[in-house]
TIRO-2110 file (N, C-alpha, C; in Angstrom, 1 decimal):
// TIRO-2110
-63.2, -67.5, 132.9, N, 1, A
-64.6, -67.6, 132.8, CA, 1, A
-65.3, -66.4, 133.3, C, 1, A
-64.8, -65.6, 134.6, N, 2, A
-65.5, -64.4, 134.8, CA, 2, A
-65.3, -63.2, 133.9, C, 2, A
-66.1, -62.3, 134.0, N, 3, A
-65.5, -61.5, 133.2, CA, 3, A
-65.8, -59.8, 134.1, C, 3, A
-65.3, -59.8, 134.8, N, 4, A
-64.8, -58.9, 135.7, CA, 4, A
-63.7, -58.9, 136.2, C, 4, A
-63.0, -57.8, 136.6, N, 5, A
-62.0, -57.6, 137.5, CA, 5, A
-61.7, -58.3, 138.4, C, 5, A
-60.8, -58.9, 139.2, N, 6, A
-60.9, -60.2, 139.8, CA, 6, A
-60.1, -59.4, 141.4, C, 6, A
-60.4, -59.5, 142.4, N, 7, A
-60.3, -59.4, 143.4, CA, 7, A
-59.1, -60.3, 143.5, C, 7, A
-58.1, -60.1, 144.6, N, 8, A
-57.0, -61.3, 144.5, CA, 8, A
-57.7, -62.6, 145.1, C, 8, A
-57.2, -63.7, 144.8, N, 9, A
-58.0, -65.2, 145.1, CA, 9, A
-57.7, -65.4, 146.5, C, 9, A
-59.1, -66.1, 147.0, N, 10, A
-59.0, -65.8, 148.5, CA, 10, A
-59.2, -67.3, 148.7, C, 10, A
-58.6, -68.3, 147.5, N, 11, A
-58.9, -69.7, 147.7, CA, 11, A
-57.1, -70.1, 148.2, C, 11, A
-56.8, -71.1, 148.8, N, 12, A
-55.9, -71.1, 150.0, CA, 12, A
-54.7, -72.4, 148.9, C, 12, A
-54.2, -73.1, 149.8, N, 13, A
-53.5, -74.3, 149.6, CA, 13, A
-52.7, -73.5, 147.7, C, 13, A
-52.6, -74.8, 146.8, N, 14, A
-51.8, -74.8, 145.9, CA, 14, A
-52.7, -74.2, 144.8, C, 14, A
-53.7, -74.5, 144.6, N, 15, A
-54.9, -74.1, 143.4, CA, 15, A
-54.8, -72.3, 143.5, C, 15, A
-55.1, -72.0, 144.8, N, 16, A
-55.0, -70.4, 144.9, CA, 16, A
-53.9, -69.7, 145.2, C, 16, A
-52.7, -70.5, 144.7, N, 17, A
-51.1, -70.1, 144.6, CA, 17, A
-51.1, -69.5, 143.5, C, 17, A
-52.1, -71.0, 142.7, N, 18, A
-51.6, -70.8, 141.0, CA, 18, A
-52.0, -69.4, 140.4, C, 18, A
-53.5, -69.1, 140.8, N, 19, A
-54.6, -68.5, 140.3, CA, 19, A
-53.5, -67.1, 140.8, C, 19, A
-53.1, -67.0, 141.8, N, 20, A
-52.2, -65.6, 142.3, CA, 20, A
-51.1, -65.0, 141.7, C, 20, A
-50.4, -66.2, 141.5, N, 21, A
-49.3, -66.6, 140.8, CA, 21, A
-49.6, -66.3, 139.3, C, 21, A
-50.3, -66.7, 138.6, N, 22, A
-50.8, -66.3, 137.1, CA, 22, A
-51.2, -65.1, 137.1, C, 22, A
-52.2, -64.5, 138.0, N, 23, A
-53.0, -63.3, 137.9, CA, 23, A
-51.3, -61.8, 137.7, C, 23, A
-50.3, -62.6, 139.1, N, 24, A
-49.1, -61.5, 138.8, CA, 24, A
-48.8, -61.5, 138.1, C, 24, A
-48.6, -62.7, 136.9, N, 25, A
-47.5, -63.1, 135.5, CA, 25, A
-48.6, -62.2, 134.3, C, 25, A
-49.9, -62.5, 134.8, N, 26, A
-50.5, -61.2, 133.6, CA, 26, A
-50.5, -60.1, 133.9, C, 26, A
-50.4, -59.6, 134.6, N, 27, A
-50.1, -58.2, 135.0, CA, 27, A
-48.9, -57.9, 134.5, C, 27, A
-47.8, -58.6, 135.0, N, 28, A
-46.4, -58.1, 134.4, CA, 28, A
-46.2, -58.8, 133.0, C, 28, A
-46.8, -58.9, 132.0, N, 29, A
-46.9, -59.0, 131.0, CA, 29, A
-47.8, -58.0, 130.6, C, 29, A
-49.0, -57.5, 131.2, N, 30, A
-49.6, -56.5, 130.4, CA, 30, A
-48.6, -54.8, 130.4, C, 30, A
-47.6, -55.1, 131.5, N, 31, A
-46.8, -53.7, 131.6, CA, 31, A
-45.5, -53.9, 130.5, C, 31, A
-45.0, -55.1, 130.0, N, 32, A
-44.4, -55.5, 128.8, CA, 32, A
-45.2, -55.2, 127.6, C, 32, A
-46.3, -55.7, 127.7, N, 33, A
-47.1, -55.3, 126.3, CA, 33, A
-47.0, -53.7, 126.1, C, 33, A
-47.5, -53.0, 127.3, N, 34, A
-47.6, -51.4, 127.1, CA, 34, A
-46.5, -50.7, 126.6, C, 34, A
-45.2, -51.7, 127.1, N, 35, A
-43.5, -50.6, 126.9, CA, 35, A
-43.4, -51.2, 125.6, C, 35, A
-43.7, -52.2, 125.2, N, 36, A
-43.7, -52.9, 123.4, CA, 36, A
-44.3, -51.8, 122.3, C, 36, A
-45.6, -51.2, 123.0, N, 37, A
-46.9, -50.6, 122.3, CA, 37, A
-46.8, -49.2, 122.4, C, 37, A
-45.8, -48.8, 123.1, N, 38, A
-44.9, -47.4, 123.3, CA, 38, A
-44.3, -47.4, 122.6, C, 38, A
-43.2, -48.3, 122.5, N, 39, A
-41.6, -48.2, 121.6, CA, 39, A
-42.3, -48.4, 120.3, C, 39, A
-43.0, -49.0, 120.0, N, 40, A
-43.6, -49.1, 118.3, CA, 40, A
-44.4, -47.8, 118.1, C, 40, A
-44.9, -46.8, 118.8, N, 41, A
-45.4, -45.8, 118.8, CA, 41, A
-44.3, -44.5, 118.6, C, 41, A
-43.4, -44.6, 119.3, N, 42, A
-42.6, -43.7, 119.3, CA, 42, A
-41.3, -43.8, 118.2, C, 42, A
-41.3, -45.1, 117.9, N, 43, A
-40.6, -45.5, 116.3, CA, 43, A
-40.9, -44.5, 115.3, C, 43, A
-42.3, -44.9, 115.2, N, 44, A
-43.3, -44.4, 113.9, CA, 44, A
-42.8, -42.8, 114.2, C, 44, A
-43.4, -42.5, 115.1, N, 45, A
-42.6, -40.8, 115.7, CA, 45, A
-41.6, -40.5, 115.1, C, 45, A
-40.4, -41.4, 115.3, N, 46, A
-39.0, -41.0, 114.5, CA, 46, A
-39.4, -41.3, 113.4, C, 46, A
-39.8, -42.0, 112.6, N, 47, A
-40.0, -42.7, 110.8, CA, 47, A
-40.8, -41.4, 111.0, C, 47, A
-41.8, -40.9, 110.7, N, 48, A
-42.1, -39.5, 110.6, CA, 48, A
-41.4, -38.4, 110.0, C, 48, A
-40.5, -38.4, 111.5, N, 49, A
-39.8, -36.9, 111.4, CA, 49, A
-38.7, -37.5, 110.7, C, 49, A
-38.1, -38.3, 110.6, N, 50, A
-36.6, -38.5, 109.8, CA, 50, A
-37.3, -38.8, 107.9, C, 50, A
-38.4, -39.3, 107.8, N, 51, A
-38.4, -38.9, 106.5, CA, 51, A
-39.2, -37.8, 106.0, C, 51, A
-40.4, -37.5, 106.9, N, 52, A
-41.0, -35.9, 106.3, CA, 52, A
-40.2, -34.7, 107.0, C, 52, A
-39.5, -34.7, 108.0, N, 53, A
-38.5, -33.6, 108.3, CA, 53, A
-37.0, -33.5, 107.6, C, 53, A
-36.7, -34.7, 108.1, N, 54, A
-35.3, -34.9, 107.3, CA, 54, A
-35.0, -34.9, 105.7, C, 54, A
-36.1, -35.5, 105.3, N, 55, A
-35.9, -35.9, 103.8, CA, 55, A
-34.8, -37.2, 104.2, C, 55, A
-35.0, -38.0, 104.7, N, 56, A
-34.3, -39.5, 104.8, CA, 56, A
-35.1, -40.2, 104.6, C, 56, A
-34.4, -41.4, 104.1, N, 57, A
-35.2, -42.9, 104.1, CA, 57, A
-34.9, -43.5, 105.5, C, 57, A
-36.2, -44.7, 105.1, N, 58, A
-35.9, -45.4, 106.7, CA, 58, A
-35.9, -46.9, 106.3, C, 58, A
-35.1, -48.0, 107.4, N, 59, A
-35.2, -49.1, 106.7, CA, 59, A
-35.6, -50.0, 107.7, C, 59, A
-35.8, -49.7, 108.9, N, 60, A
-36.0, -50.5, 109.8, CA, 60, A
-37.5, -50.4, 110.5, C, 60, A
-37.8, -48.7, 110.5, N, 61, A
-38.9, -48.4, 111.8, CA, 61, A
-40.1, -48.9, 111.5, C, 61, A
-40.9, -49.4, 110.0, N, 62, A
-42.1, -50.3, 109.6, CA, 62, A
-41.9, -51.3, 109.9, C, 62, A
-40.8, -52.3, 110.0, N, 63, A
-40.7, -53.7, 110.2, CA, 63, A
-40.9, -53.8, 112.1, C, 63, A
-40.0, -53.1, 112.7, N, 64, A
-40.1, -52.9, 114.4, CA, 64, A
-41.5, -52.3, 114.7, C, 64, A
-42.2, -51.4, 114.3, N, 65, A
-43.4, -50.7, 114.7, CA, 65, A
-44.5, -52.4, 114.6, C, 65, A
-44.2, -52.9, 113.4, N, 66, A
-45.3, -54.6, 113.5, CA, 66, A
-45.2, -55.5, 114.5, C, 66, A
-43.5, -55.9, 114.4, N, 67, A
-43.4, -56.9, 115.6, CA, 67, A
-43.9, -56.0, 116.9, C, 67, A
-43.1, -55.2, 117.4, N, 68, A
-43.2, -54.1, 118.4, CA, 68, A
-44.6, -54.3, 118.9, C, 68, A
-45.8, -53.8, 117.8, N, 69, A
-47.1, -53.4, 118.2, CA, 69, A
-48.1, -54.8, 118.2, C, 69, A
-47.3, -55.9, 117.4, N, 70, A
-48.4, -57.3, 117.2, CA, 70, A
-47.9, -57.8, 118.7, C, 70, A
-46.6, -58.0, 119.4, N, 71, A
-46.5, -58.9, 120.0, CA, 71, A
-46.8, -57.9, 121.5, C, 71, A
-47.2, -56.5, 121.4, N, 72, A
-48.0, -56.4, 122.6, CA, 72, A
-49.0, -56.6, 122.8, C, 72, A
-49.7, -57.2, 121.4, N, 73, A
-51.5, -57.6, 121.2, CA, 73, A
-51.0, -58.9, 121.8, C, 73, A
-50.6, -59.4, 121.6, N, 74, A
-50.6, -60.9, 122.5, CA, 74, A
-49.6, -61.3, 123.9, C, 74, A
-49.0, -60.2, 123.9, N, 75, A
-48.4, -60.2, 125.4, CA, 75, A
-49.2, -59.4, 126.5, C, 75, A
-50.6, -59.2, 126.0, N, 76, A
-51.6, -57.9, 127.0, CA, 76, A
-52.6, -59.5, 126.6, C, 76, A
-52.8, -60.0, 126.1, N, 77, A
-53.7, -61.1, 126.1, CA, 77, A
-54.4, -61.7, 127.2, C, 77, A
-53.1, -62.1, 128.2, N, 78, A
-53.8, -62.9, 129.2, CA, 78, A
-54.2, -62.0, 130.6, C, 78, A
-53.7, -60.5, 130.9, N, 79, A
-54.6, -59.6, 131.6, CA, 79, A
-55.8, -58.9, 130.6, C, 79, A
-55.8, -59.4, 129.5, N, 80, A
-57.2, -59.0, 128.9, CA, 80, A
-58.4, -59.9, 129.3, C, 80, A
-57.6, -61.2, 129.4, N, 81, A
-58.6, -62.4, 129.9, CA, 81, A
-58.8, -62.8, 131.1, C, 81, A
-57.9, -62.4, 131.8, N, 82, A
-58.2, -62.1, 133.8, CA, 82, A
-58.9, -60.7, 134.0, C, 82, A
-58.8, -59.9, 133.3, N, 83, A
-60.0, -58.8, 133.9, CA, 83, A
-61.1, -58.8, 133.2, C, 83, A
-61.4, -59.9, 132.0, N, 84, A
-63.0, -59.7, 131.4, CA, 84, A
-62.6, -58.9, 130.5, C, 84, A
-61.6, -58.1, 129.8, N, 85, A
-61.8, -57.1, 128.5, CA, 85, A
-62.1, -57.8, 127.4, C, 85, A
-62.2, -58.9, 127.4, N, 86, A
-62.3, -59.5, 125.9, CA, 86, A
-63.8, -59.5, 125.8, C, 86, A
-63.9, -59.5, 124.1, N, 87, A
-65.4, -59.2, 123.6, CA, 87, A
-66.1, -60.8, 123.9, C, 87, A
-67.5, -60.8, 124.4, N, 88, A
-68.4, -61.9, 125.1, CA, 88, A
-69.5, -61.8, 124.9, C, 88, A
-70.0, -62.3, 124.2, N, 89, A
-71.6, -62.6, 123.8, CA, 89, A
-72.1, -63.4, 124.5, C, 89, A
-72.9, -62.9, 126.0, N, 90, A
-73.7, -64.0, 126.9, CA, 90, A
-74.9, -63.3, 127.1, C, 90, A
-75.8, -63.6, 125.9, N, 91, A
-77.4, -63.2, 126.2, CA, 91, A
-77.8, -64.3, 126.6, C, 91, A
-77.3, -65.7, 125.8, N, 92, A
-77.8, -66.8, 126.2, CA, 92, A
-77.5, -67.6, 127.8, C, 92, A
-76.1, -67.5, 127.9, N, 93, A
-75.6, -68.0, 129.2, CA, 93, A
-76.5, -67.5, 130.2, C, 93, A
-76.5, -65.9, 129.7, N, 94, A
-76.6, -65.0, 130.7, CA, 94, A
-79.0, -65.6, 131.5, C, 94, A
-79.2, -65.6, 129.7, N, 95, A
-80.7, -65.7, 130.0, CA, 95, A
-80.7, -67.2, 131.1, C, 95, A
-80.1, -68.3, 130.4, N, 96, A
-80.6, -69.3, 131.3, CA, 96, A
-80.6, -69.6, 132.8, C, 96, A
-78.8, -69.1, 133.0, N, 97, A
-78.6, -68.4, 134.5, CA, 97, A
-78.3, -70.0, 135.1, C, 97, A
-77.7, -70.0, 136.5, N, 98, A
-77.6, -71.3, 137.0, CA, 98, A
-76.7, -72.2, 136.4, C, 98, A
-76.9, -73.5, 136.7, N, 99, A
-75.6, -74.5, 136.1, CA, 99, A
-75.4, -74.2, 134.9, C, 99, A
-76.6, -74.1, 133.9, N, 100, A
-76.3, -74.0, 132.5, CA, 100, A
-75.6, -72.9, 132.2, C, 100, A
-75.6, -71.6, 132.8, N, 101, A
-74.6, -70.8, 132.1, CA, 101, A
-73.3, -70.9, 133.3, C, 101, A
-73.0, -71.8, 134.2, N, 102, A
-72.0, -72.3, 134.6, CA, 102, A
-71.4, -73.4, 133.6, C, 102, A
-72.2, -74.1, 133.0, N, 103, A
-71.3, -75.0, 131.9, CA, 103, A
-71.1, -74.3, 131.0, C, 103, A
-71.7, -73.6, 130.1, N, 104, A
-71.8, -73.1, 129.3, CA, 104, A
-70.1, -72.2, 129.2, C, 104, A
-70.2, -71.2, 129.9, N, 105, A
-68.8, -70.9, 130.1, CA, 105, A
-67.7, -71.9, 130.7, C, 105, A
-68.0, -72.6, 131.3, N, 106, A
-67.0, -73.7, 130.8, CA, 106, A
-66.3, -74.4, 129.5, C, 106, A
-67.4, -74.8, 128.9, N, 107, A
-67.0, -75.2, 127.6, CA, 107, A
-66.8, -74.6, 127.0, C, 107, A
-67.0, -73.0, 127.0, N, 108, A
-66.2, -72.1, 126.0, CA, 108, A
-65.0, -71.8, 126.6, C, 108, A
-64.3, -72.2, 128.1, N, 109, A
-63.1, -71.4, 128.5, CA, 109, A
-62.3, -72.7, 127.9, C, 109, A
-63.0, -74.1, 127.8, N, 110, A
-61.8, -75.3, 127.6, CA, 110, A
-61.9, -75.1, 126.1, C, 110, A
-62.8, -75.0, 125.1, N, 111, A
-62.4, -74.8, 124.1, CA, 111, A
-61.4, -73.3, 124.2, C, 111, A
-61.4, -72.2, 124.4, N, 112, A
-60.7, -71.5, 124.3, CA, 112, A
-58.8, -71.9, 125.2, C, 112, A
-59.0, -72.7, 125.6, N, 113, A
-57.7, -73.2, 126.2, CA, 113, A
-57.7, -73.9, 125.7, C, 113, A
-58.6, -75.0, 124.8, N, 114, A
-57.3, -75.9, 123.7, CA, 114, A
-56.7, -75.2, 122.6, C, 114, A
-57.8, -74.0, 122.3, N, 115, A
-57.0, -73.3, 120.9, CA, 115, A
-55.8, -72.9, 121.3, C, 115, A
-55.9, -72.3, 122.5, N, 116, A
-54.6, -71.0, 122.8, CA, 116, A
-53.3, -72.6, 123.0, C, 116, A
-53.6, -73.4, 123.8, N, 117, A
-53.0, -74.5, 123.8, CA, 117, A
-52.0, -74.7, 122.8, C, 117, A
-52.7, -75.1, 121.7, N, 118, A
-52.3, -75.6, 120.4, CA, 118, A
-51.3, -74.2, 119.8, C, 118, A
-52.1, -73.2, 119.5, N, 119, A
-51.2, -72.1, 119.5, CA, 119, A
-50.0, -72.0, 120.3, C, 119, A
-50.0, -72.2, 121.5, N, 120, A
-48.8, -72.1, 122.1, CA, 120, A
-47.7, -73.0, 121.3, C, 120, A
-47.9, -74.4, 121.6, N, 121, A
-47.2, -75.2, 121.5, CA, 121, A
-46.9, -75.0, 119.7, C, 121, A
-47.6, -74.9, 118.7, N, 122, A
-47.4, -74.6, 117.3, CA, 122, A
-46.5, -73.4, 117.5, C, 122, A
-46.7, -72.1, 118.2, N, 123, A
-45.6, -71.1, 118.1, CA, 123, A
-43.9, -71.8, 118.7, C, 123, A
-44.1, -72.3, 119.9, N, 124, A
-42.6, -72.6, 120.4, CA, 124, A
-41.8, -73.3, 119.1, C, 124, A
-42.9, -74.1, 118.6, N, 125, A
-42.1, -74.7, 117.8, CA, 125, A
-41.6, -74.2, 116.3, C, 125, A
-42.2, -73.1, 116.1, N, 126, A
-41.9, -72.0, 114.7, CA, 126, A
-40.6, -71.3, 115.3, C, 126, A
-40.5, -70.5, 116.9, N, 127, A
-39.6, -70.2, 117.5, CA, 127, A
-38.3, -70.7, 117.3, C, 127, A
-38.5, -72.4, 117.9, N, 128, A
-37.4, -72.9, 117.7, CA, 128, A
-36.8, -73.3, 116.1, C, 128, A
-37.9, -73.2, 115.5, N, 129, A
-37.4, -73.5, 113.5, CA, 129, A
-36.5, -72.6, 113.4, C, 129, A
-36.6, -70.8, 113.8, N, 130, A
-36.6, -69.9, 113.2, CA, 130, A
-34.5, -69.7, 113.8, C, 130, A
-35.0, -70.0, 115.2, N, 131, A
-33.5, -70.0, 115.9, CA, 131, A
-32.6, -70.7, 115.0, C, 131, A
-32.7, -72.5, 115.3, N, 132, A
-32.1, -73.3, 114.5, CA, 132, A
-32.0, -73.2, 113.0, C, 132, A
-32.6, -72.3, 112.3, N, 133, A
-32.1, -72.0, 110.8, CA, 133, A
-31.6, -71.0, 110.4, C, 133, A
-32.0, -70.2, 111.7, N, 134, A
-30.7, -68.7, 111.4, CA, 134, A
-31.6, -68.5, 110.5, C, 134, A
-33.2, -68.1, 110.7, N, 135, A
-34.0, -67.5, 109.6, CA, 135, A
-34.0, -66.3, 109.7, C, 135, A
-34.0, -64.7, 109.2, N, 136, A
-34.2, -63.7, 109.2, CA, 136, A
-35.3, -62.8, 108.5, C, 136, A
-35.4, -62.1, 108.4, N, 137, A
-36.8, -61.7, 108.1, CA, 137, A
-36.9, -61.4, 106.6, C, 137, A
-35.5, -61.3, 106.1, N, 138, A
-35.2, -61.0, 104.4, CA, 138, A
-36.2, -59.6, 104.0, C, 138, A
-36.0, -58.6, 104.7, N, 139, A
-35.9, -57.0, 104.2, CA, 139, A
-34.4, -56.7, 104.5, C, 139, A
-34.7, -55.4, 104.4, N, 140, A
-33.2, -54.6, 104.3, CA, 140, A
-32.5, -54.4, 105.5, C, 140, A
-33.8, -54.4, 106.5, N, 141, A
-33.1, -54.6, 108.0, CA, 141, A
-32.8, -55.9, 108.5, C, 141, A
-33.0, -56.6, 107.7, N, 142, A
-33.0, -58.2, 108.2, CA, 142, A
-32.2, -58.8, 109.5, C, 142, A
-33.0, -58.5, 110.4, N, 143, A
-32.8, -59.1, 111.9, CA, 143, A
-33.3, -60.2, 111.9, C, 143, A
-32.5, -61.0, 112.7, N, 144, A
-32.8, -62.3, 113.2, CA, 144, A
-34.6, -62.4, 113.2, C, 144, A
-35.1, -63.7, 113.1, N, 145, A
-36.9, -63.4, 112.9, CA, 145, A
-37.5, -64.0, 114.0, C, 145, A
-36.7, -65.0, 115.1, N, 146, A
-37.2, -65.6, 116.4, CA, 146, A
-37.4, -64.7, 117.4, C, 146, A
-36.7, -63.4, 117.8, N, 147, A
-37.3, -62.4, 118.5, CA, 147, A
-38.6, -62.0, 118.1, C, 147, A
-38.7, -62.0, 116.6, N, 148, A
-40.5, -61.0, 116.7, CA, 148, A
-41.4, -62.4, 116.5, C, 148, A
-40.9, -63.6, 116.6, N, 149, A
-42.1, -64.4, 116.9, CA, 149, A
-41.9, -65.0, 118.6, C, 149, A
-41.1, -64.3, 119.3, N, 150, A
-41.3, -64.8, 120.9, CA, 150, A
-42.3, -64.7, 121.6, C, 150, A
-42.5, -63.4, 121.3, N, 151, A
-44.1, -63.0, 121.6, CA, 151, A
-45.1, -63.6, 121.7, C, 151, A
-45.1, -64.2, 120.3, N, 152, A
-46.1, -64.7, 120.5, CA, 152, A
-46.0, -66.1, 120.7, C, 152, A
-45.6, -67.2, 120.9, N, 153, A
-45.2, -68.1, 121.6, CA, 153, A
-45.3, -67.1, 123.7, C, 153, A
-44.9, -66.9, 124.3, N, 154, A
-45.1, -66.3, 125.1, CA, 154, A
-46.2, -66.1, 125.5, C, 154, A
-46.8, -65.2, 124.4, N, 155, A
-48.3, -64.6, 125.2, CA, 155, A
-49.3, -66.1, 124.9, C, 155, A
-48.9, -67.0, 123.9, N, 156, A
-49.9, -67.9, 123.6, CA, 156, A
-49.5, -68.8, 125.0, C, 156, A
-48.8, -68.8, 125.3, N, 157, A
-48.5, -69.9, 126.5, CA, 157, A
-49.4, -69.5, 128.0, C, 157, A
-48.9, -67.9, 128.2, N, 158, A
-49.0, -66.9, 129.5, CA, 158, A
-50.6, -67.1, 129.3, C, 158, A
-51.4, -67.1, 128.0, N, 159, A
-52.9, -66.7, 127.8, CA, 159, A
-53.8, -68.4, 128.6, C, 159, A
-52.6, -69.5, 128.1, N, 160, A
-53.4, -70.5, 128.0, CA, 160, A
-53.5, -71.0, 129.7, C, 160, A
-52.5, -70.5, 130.1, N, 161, A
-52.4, -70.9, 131.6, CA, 161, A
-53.2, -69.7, 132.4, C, 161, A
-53.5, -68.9, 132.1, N, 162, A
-54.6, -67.7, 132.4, CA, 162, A
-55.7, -68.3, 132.3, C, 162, A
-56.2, -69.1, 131.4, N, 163, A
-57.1, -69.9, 130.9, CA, 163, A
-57.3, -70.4, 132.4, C, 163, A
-56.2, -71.3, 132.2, N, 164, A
-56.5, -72.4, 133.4, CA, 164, A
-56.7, -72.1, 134.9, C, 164, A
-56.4, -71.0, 135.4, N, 165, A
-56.5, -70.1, 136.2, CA, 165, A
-58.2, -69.9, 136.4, C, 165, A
-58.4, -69.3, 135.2, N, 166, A
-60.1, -68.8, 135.0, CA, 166, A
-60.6, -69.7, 135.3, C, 166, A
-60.9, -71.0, 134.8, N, 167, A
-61.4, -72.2, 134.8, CA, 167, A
-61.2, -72.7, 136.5, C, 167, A
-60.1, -72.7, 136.2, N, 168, A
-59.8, -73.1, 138.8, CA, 168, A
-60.7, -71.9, 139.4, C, 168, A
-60.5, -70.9, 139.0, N, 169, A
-60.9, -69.6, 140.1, CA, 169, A
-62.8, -70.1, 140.0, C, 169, A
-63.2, -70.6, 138.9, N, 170, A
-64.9, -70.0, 138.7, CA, 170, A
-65.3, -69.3, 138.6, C, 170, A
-66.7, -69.1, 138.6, N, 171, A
-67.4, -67.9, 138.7, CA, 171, A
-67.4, -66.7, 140.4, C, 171, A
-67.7, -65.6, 140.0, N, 172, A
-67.0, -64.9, 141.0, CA, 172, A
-68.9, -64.8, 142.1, C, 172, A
END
């Protein structure tokens, strides 16, 4: 619900375990998203040079550069949502001020925790389809397809309990 940079939580007992405890799991997910959003960067580097230097084909480095770079968009998710980066339209919260833009962001953080919610739980379970049917991605590099949807199961889960974090911590 804030949308600033969050000071570590100075609230005590188990509630400000959690909030500390989540706040480190997005962090060390946003430095996973960054080495994801590197290696898909420096792919493309090689796909480059191996087919406008080399004159080679490539058959793998477009398929890795997507998963690679989509599932650092959702493994940076939930330090996008503990430090306030995400985009926020509060002219209105902001004008009324007081309880009402105390509810007000409320009810947008619990709808936004039931979506990611739902999301979570809908990804785990595409995850586990993908494992159990030995699905693969049917290109030419055709790797197994449950790795490039972990991600996002992962970040949808890590985001939703960020959520809930936001929601315990309050306004700052």
């Amino acid at each position: 619900m804030a949308t600033t940079t969050h000071e570590p939580s100075s609230r005590g007992g188990i509630l400000g375990g959690y909030i500390r405890a989540m706040d480190v799991l997005s962090r060390c997910s946003a430095y996973l998203a960054s080495a994801m959003f590197i290696a898909g960067v420096l792919v493309i580097c090689q796909m480059v040079f191996v087919r406008y230097v080399l004159g080679m084909s490539t058959s793998w480095q477009t398929e890795f550069t997507i998963f690679s770079v989509t599932g650092a968009m959702l493994m940076g998710s939930p330090y996008v949502l503990m430090t306030g980066g995400h985009v926020a339209i509060t002219i209105v919260p902001d004008a009324l001020g007081g309880i009402a833009r105390t509810a007000m962001r409320l009810v947008a953080a619990l709808f936004g925790l039931g979506f990611c919610a739902a999301l979570a739980y809908a990804s785990w379970v595409y995850v586990l389809e993908a494992i159990h049917g030995d699905w693969t991605t049917g290109s030419v590099w055709n790797p197994p397809l449950w790795p490039a949807l972990l991600p996002m199961a992962v970040g949808a889960t890590l985001l939703s309990l960020q959520y809930v974090a936001e929601i315990l911590r309050g306004e700052d």
